[in-house]
C-alpha positions in Angstrom: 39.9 140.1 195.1 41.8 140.2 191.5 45.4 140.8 191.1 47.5 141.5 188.6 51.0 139.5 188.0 53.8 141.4 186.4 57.4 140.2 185.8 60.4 143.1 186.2 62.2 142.0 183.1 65.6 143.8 185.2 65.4 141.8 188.2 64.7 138.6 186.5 67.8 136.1 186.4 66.8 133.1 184.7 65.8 131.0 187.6 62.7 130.1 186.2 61.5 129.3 189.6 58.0 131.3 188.9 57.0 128.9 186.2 57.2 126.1 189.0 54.5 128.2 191.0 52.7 130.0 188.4 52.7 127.7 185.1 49.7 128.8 183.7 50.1 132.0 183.7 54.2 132.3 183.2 56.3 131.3 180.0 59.2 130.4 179.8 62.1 131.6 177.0 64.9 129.5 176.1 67.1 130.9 178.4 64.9 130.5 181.5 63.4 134.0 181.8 59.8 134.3 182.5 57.0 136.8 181.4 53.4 136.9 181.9 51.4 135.6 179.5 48.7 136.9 179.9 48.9 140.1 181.7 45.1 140.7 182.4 43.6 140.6 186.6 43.6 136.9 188.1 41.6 135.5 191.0 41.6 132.8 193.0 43.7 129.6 192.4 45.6 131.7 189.8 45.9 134.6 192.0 47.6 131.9 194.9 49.6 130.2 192.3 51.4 134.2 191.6 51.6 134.5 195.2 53.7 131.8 195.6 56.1 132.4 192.5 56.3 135.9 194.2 57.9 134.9 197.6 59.7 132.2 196.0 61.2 134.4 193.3 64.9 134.5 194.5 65.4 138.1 192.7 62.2 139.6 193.6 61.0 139.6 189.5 57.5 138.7 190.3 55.3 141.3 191.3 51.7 140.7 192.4 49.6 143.8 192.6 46.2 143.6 194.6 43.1 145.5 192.8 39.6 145.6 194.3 38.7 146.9 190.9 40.6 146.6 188.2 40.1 149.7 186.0 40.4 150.4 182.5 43.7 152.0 181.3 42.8 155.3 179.6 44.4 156.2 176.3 45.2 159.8 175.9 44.5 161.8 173.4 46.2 163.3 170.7 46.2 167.5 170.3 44.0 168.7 168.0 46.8 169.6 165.5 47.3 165.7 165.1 43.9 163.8 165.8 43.0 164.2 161.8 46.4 163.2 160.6 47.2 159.3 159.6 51.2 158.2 160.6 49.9 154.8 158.2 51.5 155.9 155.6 55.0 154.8 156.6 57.1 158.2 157.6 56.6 160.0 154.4 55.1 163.8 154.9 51.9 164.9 154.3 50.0 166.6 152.4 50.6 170.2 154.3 54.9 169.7 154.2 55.1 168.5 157.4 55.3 165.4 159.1 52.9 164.1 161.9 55.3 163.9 164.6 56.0 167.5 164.1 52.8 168.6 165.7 54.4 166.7 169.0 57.4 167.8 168.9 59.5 165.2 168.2 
């Protein structure tokens, strides 16, 4: 079974107790708090290593989330009105007066 290890950057508190249990897949900032490095599914001696930093996390920052198969996160699409238009062009309007986001409604 795969999991996938996420840090609650709220609860977190510094302790950097998770990168005692879970180094090789937690880093460390300079002022103790942790975030995943690399956030994809883990399995077996990984997957017990998060485990640990879970239940020893004093704050509860650690989450571990059981997948029997991991699926793809799906993009969504953009409405018609947008799906031709480019936003690369760093915020200026285009070429019909309007800006992209307008279509969305922001």
């Amino acid at each position: 079974m795969t999991a996938v290890v996420h840090i609650d950057p709220t609860r977190c508190r510094g302790h950097a107790i998770c990168a005692l249990f879970y180094a090789e897949g937690v880093e460390i900032d300079r002022w103790g708090f942790g975030r995943v490095v690399v956030p994809t599914p883990v399995s077996g001696r990984a997957r017990r290593h998060a485990l640990r930093a879970a239940a020893a996390c004093p704050n509860g920052a650690v989450v571990v989330t059981d997948r029997a198969d991991p699926a793809p996160v799906a993009v969504p699409e953009l409405p018609s009105s947008v799906a031709g238009r480019s936003v690369a062009d760093g915020g200026r309007p285009v070429a019909d007066g309007g800006h992209p986001t307008e279509a969305l409604g922001w």
